[in-house]
KEZALUM-38019 format. One record per residue: residue number from 0; x, y, z of N, C-alpha, C in turn. Coordinates in steps of 0.001 Angstrom, whole numbers, padded with zeros to 6 digits, m for minus. Layout:
R   num       n_x       n_y       n_z      ca_x      ca_y      ca_z       c_x       c_y       c_z
R   NUM         X         Y         Z         X         Y         Z         X         Y         Z
...
REM end
This chain:
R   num       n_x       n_y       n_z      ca_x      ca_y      ca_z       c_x       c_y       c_z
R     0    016350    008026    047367    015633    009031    046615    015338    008566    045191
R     1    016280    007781    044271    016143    007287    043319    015146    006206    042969
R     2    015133    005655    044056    014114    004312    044387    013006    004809    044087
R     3    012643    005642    044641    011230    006282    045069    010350    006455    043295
R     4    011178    007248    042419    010467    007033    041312    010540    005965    040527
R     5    011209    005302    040759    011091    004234    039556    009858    003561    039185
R     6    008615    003685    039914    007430    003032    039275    006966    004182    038478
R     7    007390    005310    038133    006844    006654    037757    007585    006333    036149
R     8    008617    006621    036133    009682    006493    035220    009248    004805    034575
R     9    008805    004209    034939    008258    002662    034259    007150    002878    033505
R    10    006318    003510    034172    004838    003917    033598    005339    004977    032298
R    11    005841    006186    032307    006211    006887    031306    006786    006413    030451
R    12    007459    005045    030548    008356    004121    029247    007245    003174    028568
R    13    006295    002745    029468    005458    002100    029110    004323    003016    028189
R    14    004091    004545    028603    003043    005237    027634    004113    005208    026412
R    15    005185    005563    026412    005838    006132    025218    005959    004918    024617
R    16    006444    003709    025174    006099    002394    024180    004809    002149    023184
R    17    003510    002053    024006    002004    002343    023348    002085    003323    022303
R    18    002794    004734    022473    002206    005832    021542    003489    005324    019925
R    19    004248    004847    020576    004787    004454    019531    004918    003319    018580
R    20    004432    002030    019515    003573    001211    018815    002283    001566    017873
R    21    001597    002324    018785    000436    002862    017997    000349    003642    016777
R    22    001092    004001    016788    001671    005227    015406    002364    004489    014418
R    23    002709    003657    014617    003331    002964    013244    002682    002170    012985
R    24    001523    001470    013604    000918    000370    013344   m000506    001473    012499
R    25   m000773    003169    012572   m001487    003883    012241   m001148    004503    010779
R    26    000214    004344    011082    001242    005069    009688    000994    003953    008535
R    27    001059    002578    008943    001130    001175    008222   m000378    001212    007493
R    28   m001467    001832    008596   m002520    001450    007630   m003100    002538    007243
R    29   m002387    004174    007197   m003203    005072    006312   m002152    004541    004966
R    30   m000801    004101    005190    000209    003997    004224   m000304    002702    002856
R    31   m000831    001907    003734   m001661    000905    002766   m002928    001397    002038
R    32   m003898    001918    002969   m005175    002569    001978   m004401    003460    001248
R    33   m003891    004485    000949   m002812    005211    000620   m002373    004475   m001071
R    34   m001581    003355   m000881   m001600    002844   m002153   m002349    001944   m002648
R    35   m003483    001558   m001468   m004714    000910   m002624   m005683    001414   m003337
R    36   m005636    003319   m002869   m006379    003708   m003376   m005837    004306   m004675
R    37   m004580    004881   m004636   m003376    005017   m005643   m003328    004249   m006683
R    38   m003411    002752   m006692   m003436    001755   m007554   m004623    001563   m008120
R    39   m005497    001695   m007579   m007265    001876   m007973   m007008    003076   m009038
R    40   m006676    004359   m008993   m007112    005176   m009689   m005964    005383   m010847
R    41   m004840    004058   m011405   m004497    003512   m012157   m004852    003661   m013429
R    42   m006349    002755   m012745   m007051    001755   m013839   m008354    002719   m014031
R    43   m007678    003370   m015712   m008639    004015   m016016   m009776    004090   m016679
R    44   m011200    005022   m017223   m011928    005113   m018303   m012815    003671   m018147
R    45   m013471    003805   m019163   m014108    002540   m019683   m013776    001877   m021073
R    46   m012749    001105   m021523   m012731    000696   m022457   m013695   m000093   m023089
R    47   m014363   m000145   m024653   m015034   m000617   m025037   m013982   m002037   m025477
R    48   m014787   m003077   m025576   m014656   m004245   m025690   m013403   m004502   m027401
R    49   m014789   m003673   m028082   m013745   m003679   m029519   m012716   m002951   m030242
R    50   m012176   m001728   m028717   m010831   m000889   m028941   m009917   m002134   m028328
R    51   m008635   m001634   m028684   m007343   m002162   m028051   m006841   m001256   m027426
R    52   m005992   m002251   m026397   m005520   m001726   m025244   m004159   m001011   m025234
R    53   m003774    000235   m025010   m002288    000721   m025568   m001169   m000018   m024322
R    54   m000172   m000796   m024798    000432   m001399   m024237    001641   m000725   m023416
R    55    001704   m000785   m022032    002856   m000447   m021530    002441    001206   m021109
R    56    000761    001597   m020999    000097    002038   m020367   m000882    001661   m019332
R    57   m001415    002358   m018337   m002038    001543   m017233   m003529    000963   m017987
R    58   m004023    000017   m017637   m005154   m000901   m017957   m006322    000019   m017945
R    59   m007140    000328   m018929   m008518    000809   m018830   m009454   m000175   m018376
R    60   m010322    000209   m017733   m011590   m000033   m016941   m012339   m001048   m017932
R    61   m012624   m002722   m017570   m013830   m003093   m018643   m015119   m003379   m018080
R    62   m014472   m004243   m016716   m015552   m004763   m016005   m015391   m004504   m014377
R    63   m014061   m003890   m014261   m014078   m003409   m013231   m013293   m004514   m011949
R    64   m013537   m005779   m012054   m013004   m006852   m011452   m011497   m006855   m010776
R    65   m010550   m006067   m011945   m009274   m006177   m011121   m009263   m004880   m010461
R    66   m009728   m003603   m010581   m009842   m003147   m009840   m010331   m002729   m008272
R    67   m011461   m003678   m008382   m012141   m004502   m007589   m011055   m004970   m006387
R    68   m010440   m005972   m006991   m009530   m007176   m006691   m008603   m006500   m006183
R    69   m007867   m005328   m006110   m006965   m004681   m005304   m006988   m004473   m003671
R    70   m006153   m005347   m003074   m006598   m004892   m001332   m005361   m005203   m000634
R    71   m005311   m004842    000348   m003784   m004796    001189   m004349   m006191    002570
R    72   m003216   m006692    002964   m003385   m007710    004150   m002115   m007071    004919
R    73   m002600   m006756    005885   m001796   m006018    007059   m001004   m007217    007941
R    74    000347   m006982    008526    000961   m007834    009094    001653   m006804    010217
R    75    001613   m008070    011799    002572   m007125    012542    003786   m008325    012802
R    76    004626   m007720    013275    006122   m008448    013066    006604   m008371    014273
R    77    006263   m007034    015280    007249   m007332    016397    006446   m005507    016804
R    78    007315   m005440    018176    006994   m004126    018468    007245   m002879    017546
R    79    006691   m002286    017540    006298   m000709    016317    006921   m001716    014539
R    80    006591   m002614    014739    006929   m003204    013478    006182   m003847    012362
R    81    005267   m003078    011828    003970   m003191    010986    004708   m003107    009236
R    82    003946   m004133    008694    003770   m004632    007431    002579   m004620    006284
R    83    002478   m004490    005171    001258   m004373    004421    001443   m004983    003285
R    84    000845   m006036    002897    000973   m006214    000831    000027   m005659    000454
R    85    000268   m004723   m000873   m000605   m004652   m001384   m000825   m004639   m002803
R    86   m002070   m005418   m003408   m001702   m006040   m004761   m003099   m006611   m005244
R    87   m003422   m007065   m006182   m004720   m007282   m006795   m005010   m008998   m006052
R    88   m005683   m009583   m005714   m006030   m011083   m005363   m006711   m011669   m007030
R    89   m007492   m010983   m007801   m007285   m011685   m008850   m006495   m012657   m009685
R    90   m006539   m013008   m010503   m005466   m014620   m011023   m004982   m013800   m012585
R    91   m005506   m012624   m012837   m004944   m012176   m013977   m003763   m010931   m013616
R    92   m004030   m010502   m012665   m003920   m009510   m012096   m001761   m009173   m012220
R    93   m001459   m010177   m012007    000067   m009924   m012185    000645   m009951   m013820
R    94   m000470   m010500   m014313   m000103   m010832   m015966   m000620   m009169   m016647
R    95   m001420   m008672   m016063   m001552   m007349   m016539   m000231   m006174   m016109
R    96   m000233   m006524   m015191    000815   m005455   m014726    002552   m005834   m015269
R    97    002703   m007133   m015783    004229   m007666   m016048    004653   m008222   m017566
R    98    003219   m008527   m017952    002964   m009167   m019423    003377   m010798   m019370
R    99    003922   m011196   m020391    003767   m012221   m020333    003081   m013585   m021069
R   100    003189   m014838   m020714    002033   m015486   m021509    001991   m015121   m022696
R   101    001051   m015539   m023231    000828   m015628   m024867    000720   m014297   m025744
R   102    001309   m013368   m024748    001008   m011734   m025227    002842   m011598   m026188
R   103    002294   m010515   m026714    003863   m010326   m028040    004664   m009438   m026198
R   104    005796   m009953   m026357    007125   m009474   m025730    006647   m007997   m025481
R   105    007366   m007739   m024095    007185   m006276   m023481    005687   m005344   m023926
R   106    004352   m006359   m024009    003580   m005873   m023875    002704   m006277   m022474
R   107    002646   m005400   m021546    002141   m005134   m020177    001347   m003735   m019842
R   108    000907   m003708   m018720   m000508   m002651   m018317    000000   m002037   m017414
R   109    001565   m001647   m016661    001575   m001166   m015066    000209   m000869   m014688
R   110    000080   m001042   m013282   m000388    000488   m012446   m000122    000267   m011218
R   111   m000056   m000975   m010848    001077   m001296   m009580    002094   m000141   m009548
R   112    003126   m000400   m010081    004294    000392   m010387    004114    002288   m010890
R   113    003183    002397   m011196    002927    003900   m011522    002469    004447   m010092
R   114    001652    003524   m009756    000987    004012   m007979    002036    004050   m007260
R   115    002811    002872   m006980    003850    002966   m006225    004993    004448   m006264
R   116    005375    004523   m007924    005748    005748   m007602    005378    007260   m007468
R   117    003648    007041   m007197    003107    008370   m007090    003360    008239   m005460
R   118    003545    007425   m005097    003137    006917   m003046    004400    006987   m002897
R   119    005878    006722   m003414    006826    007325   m002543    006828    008226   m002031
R   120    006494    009684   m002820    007195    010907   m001347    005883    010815   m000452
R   121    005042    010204   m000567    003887    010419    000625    004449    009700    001848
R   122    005397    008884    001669    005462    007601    003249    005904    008607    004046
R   123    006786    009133    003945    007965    009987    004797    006912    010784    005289
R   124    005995    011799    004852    004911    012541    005464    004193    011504    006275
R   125    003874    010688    005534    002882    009550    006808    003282    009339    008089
R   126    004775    008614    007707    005553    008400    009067    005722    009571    010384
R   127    005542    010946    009649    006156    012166    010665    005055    012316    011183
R   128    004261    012016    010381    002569    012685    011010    002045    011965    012211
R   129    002449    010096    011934    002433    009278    013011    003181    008948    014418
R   130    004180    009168    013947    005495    009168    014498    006273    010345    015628
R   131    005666    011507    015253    006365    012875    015408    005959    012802    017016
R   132    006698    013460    017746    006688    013079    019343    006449    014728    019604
REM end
C-alpha cells in the first residue's frame, strides 16, 4: 500500500523544492533592486560645481555618473541559495562613500551605508512575502 504512492509523494517534494527555490531566488532579486534603488535615492539635488560638499553627508548629484554606476550582479550558490552585490562599478565610487586619499581625515559621502540601513527592516518582509508557504 505504501509502495503505491511513492511516485505521488516524489512529485509533491519535487513542486515544493521549485516553489522554494523559486522564491528565494525572487526574494534575492526584488531584495537587490530594493537597495539599488535605495542607494540611488542617496545621492541627492544638484550640486553646483562652485558650492562644497558637506562632508560625512550623502553626495549631491553633479553629473550623475556614480549614480548611474550603481548596479547589483546576482549570484546563485546552491539550492534556494541566492546572492547579490550591490555597489557603484565606478573607480571613484568607494572613495566617496569611505574617504580617503588626498581628502582631510574622516571626510567621506555615505549613501551605501544610509541605504543599507533604510533596507534592513524591508528583507524580513521580502523574505515572508517570497517564502511564506
Amino acid at each position: 500500500m505504501i509502495e503505491n504512492n511513492i511516485p505521488e509523494v516524489m512529485r509533491s517534494i519535487l513542486k515544493a523544492q521549485t516553489r522554494i527555490d523559486d522564491g528565494a531566488r525572487m526574494a534575492r532579486d526584488e531584495m537587490m533592486t530594493q537597495l539599488i534603488q535605495l542607494s540611488k535615492e542617496q545621492i541627492k539635488g544638484k550640486r553646483q560645481p562652485s558650492t562644497k560638499a558637506e562632508p560625512n553627508k550623502p553626495p549631491m548629484n553633479r553629473t550623475g555618473n556614480l549614480r548611474r554606476s550603481i548596479k547589483g550582479e546576482k549570484m546563485r550558490e546552491g539550492f534556494a541559495t541566492y546572492s547579490a552585490v550591490v555597489g557603484p562599478t565606478i573607480i571613484y565610487g568607494r572613495r566617496v562613500e569611505l574617504g580617503g586619499g588626498n581628502w582631510p581625515k574622516d571626510t567621506k559621502f555615505p549613501y551605501m551605508k544610509p541605504a543599507w540601513e533604510k533596507f534592513r527592516p524591508m528583507a524580513l518582509g521580502i523574505i515572508r512575502k517570497h517564502l511564506a508557504l
